[in-house]
Biopython code that builds the backbone (N, CA, C, O; Angstrom):
import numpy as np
from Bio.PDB.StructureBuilder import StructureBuilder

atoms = [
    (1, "UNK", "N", (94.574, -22.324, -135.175)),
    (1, "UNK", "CA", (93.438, -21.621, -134.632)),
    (1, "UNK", "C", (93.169, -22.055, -133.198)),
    (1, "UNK", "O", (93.463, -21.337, -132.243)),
    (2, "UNK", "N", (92.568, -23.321, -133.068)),
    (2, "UNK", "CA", (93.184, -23.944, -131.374)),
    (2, "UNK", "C", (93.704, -23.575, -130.149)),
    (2, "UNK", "O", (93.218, -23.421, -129.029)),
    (3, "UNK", "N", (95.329, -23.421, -130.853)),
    (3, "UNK", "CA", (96.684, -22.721, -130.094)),
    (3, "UNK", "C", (95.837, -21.147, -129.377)),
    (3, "UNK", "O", (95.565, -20.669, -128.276)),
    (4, "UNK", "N", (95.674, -20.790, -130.982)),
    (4, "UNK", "CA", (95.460, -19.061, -130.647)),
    (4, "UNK", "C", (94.045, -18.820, -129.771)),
    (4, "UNK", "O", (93.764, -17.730, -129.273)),
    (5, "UNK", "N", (93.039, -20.249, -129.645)),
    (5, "UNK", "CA", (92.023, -19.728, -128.388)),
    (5, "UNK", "C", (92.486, -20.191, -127.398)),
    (5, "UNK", "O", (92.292, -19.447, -126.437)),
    (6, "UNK", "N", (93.097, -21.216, -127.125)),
    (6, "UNK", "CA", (93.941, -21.693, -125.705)),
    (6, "UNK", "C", (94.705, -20.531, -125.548)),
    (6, "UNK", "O", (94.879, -20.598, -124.331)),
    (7, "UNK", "N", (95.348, -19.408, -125.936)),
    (7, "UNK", "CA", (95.955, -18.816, -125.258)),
    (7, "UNK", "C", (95.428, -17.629, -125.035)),
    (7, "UNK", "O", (95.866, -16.895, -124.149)),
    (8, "UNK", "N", (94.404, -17.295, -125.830)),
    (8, "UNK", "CA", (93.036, -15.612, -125.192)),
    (8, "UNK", "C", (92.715, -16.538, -123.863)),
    (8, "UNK", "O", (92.723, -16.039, -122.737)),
    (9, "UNK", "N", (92.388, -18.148, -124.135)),
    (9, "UNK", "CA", (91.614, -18.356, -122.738)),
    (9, "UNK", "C", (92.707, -17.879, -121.120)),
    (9, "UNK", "O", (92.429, -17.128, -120.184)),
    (10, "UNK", "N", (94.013, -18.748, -121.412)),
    (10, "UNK", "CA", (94.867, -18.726, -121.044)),
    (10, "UNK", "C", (95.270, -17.462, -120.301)),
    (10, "UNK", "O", (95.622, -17.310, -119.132)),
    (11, "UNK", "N", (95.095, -16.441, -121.477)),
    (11, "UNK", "CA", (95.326, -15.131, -121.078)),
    (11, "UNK", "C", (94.527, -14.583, -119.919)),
    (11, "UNK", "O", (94.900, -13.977, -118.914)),
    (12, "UNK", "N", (93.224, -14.991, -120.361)),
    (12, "UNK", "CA", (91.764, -14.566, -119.889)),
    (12, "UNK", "C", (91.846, -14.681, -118.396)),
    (12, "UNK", "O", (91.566, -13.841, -117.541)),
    (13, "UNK", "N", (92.549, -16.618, -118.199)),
    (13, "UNK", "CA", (92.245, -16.713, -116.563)),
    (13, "UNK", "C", (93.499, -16.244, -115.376)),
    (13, "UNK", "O", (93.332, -16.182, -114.158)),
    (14, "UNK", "N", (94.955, -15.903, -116.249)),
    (14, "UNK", "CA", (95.665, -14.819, -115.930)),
    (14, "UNK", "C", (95.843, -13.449, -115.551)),
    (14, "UNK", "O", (96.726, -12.628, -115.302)),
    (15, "UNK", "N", (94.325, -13.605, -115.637)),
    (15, "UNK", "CA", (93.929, -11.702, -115.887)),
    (15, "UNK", "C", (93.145, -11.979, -114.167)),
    (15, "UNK", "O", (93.285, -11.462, -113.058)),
    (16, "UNK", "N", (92.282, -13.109, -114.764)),
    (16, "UNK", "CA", (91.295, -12.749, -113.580)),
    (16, "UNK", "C", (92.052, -13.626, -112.227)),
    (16, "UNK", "O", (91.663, -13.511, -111.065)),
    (17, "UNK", "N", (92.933, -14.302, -112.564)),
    (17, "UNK", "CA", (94.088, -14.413, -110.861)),
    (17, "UNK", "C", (94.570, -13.092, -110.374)),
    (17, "UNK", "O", (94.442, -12.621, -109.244)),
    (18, "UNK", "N", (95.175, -12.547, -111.471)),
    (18, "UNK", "CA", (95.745, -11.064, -110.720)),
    (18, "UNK", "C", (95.030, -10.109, -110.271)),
    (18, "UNK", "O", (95.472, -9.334, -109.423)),
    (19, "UNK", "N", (93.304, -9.976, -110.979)),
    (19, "UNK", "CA", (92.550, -9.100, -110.127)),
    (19, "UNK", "C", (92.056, -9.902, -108.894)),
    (19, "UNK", "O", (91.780, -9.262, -107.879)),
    (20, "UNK", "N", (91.944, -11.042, -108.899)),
    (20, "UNK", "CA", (91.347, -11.814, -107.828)),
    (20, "UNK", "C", (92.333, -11.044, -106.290)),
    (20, "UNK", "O", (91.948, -10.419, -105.302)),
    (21, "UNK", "N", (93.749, -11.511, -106.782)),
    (21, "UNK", "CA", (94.809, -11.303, -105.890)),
    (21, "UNK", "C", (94.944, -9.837, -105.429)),
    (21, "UNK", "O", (95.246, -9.465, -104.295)),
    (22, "UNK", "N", (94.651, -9.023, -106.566)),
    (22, "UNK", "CA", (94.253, -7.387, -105.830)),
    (22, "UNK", "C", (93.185, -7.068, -104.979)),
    (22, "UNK", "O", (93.189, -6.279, -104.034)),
    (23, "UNK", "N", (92.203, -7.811, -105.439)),
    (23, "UNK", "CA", (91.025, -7.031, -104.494)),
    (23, "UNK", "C", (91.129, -7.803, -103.763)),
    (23, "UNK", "O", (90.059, -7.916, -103.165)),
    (24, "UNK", "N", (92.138, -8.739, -103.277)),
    (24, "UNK", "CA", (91.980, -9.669, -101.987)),
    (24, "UNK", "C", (92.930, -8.723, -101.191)),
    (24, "UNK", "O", (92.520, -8.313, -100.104)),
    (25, "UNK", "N", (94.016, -8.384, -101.580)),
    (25, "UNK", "CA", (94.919, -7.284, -100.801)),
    (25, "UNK", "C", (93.939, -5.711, -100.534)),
    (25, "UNK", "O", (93.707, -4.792, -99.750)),
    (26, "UNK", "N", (93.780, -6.016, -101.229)),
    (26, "UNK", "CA", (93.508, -4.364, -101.076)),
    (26, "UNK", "C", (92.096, -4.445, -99.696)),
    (26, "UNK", "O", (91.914, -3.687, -98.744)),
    (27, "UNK", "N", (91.161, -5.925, -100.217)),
    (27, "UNK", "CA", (90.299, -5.747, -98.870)),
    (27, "UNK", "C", (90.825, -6.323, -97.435)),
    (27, "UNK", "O", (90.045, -6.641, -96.537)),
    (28, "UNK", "N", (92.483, -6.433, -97.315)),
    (28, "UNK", "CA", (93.320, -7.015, -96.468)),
    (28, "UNK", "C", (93.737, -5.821, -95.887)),
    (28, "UNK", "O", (93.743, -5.735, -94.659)),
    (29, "UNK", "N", (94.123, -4.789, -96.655)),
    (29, "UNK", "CA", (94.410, -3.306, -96.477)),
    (29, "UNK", "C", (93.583, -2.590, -95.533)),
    (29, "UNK", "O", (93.796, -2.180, -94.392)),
    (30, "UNK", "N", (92.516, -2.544, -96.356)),
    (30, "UNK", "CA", (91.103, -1.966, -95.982)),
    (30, "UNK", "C", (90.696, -2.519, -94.091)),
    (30, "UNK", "O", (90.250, -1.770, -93.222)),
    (31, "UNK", "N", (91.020, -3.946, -93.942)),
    (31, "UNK", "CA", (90.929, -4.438, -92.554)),
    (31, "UNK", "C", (91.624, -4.220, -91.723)),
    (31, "UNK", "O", (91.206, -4.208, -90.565)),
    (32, "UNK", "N", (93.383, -3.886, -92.130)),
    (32, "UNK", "CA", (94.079, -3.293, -91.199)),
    (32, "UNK", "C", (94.127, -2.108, -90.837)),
    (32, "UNK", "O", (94.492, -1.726, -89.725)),
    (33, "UNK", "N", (93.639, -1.192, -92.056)),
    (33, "UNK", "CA", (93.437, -0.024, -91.664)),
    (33, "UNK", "C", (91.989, 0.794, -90.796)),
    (33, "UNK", "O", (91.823, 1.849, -90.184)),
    (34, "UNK", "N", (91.330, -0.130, -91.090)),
    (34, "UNK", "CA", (89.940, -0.255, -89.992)),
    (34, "UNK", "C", (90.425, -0.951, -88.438)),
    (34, "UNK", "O", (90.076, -0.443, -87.373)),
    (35, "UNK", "N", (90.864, -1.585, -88.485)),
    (35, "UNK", "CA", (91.597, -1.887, -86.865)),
    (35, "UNK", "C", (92.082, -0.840, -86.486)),
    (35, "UNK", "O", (91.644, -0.001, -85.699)),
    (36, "UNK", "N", (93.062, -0.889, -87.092)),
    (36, "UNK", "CA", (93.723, 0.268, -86.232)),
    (36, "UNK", "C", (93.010, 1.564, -85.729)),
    (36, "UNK", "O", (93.219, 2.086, -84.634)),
    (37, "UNK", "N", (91.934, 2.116, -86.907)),
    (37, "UNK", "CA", (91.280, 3.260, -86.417)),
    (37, "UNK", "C", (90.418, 2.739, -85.309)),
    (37, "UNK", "O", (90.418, 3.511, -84.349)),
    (38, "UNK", "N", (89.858, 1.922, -85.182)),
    (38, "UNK", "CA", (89.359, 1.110, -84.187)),
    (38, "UNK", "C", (90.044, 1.156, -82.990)),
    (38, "UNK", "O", (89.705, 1.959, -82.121)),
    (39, "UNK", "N", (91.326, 0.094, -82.781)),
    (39, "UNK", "CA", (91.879, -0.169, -81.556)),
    (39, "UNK", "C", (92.664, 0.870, -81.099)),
    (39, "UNK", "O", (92.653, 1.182, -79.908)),
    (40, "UNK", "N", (93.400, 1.485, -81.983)),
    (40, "UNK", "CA", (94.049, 2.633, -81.635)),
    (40, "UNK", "C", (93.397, 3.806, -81.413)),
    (40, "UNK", "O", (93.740, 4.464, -80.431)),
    (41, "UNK", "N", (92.184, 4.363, -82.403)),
    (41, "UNK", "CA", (91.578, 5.615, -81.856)),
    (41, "UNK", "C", (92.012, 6.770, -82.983)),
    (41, "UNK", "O", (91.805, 7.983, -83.012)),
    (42, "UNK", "N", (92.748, 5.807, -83.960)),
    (42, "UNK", "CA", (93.450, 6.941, -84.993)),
    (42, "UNK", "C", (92.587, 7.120, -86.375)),
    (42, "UNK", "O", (91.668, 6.445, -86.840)),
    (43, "UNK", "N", (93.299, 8.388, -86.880)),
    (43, "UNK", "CA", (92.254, 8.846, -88.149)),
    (43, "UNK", "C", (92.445, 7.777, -89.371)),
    (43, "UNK", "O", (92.989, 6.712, -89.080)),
    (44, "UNK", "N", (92.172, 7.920, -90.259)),
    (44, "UNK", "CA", (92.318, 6.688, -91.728)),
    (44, "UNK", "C", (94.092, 7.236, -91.999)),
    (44, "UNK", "O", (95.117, 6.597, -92.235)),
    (45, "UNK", "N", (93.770, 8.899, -91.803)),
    (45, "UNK", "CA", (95.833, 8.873, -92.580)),
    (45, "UNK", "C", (96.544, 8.492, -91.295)),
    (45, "UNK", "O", (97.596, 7.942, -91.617)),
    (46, "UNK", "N", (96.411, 8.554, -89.888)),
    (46, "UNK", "CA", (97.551, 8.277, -88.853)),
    (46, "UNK", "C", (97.488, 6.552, -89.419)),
    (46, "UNK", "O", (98.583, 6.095, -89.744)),
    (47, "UNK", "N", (96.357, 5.671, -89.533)),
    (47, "UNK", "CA", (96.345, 4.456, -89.668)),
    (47, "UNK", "C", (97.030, 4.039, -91.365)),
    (47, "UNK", "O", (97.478, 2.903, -91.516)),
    (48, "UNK", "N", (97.054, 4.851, -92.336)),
    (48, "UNK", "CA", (97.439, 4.351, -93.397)),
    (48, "UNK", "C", (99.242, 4.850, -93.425)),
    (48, "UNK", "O", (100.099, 4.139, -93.949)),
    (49, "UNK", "N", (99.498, 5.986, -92.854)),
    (49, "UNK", "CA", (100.884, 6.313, -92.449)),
    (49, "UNK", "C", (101.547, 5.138, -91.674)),
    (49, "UNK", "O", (102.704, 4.774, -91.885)),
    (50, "UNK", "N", (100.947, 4.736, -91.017)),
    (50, "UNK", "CA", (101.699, 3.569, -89.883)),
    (50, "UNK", "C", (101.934, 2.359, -90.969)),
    (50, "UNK", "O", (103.037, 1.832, -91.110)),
    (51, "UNK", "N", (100.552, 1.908, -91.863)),
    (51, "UNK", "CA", (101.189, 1.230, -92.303)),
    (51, "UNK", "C", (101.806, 1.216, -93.601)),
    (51, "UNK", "O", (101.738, 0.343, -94.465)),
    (52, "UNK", "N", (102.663, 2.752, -93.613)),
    (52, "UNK", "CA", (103.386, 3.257, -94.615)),
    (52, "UNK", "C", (102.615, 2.882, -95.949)),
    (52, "UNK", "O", (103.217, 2.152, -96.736)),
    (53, "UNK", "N", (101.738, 3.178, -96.176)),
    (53, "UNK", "CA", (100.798, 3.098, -97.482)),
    (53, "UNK", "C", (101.771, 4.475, -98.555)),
    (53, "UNK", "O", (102.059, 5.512, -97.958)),
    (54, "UNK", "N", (102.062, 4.378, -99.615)),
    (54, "UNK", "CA", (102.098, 5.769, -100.294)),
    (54, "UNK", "C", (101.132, 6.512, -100.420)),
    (54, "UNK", "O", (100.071, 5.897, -100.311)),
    (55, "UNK", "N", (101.019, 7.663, -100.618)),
    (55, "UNK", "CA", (100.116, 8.651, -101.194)),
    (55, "UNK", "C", (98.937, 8.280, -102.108)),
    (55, "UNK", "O", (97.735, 8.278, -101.843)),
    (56, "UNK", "N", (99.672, 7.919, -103.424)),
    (56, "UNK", "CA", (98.476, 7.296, -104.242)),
    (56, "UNK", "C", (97.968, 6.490, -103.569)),
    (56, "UNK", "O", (96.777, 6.776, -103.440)),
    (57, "UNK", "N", (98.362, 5.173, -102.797)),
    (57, "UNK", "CA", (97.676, 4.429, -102.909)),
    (57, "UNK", "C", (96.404, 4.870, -101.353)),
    (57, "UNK", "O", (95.433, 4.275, -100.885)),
    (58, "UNK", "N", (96.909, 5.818, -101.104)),
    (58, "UNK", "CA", (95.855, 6.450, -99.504)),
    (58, "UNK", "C", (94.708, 7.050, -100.461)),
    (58, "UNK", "O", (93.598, 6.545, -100.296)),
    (59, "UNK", "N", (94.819, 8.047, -101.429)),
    (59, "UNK", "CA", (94.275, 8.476, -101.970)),
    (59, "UNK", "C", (92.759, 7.389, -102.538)),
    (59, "UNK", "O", (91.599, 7.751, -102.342)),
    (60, "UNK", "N", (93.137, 6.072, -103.236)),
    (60, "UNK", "CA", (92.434, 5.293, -103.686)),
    (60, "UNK", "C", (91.744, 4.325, -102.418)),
    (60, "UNK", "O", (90.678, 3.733, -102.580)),
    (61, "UNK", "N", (92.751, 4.257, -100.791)),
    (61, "UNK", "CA", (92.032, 3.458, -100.144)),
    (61, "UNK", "C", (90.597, 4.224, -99.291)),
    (61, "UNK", "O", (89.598, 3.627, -98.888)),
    (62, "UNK", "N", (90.858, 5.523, -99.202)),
    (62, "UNK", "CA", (90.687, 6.939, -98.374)),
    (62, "UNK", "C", (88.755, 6.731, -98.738)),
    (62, "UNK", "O", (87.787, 6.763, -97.978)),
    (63, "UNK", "N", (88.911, 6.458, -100.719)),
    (63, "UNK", "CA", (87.480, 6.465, -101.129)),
    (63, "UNK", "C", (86.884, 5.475, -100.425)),
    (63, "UNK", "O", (85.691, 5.531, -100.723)),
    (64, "UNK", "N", (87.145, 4.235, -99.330)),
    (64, "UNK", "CA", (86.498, 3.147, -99.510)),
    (64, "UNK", "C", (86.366, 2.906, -97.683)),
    (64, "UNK", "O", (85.981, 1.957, -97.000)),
    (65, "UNK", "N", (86.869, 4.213, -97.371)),
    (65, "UNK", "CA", (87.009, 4.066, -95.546)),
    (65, "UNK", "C", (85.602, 4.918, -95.217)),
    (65, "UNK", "O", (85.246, 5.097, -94.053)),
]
sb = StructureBuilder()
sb.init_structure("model")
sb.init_model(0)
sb.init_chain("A")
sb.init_seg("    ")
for serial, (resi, resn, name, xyz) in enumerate(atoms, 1):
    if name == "N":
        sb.init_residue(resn, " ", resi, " ")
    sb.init_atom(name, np.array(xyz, "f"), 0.0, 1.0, " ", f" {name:<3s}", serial, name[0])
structure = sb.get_structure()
């Protein structure tokens, strides 16, 4: 029984490194792509094209510009 909560916990703080590590990229994203519209003068897609973002993921950053 032990084993099996050490490893939900285990699981638990595995979970919350990898979202930690997303929303740290993604608000890393979010800063380069605000510069650039900034220093450059460009729209959110010339700035998310440059930095070759895919589609989906323009789509999901697009809500947060």
């Amino acid at each position: 029984m032990c084993k099996a909560i050490e490893d939900i916990k285990d699981d638990a703080r595995m979970e919350g490194r990898r979202e930690g590590r997303d929303e740290g990229r993604m608000e890393e994203r979010l800063t380069s792509i605000r510069n650039l519209m900034k220093k450059m003068g460009w729209s959110s897609k010339e700035a998310m094209d440059a930095l070759m973002l895919p589609a989906e993921a323009q789509k999901q950053y697009s809500a947060f510009i």
